[in-house]
Steps between C-alpha positions, in 0.01 A plus 500: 500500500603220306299215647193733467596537141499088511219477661292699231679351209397154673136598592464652075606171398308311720207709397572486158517157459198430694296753260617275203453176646116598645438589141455118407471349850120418468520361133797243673270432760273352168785261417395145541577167327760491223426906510718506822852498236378817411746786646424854534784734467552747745498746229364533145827419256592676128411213252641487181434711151577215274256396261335187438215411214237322403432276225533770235837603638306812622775659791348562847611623807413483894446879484236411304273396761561784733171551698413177526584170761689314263575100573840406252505138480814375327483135356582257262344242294752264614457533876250290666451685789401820292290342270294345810426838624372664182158416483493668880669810379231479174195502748647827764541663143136426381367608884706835535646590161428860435603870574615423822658153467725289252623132476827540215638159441824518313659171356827568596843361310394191210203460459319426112172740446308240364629277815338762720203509291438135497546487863216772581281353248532178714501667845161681392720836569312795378557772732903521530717671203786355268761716576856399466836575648716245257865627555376515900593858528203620710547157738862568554493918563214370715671237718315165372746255591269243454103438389245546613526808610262768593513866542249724614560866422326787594316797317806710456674192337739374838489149620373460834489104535648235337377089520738250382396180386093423386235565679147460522394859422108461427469431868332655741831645667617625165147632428501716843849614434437612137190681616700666829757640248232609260298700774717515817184669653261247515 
């Protein structure tokens, strides 16, 4: 009796864990490139309630994109790597921002408004918010060890993949994956 009760308890989690895997397994199949770094999580994962702003120290909160495919970039002025990838993240936002999808940048830790402005004045940015996380509260309840790093959550607010380092997210691998999350029917 007991190794049938193994047996089951194996077979559920086998099961189980093959439901939440298959649930992303053809959007990782879209990976390519610098795209590859992204990793799905097995399951969707609580994110945090604390609040960032924007310019006009207006609070927000994750939960306040539920229902849609949000893409959290968090950056700094000061990091090259970040500020390479912008005008990337500035052109997904332009092709897919809407009801179902949102690019949220959030300058995370020191960075001066008018250094952010300045910088997507130069860039050409015109898609992406200025929202700001300067005492890094959201970036450390959220794991951001280091920048870039991106999070993708999901329409109930969970992360379900995370991409450290830049990337080049205007291209056609990013494109197909943003539109497989969007509508995973077509």
């Amino acid at each position: 009796m007991r190794y049938l009760r193994l047996a089951l308890l194996y077979t559920a989690l086998i099961l189980g864990a093959n439901t939440a895997w298959a649930d992303f397994s053809d959007v990782e199949s879209l990976r390519e490139g610098t795209l590859r770094k992204l990793i799905f999580s097995a399951e969707p994962s609580a994110t945090t309630d604390a609040a960032f702003m924007d310019e006009d120290g207006n609070e927000f909160r994750f939960s306040d994109y539920e229902g849609k495919i949000v893409l959290v970039n968090f950056w700094a002025t000061w990091c090259a790597p970040c500020r390479k990838e912008m005008p990337a993240l500035d052109a997904l936002s332009a092709e897919f921002g809407g009801d179902d999808f949102e690019v949220v940048t959030i300058a995370t830790g020191r960075n001066t408004l008018s250094g952010i402005k300045g910088f997507f004045m130069d860039q050409g940015i015109e898609n992406l918010p200025i929202l700001l996380d300067p005492k890094s509260k959201v970036a450390r309840d959220m794991a951001v060890l280091g920048l870039p790093v991106t999070v993708i959550l999901d329409r109930n607010g969970a992360e379900i993949a995370r991409l450290r380092g830049d990337a080049e997210w205007f291209s056609d691998s990013a494109q197909n994956i943003v539109k497989a999350l969007i509508d995973p029917a077509s």
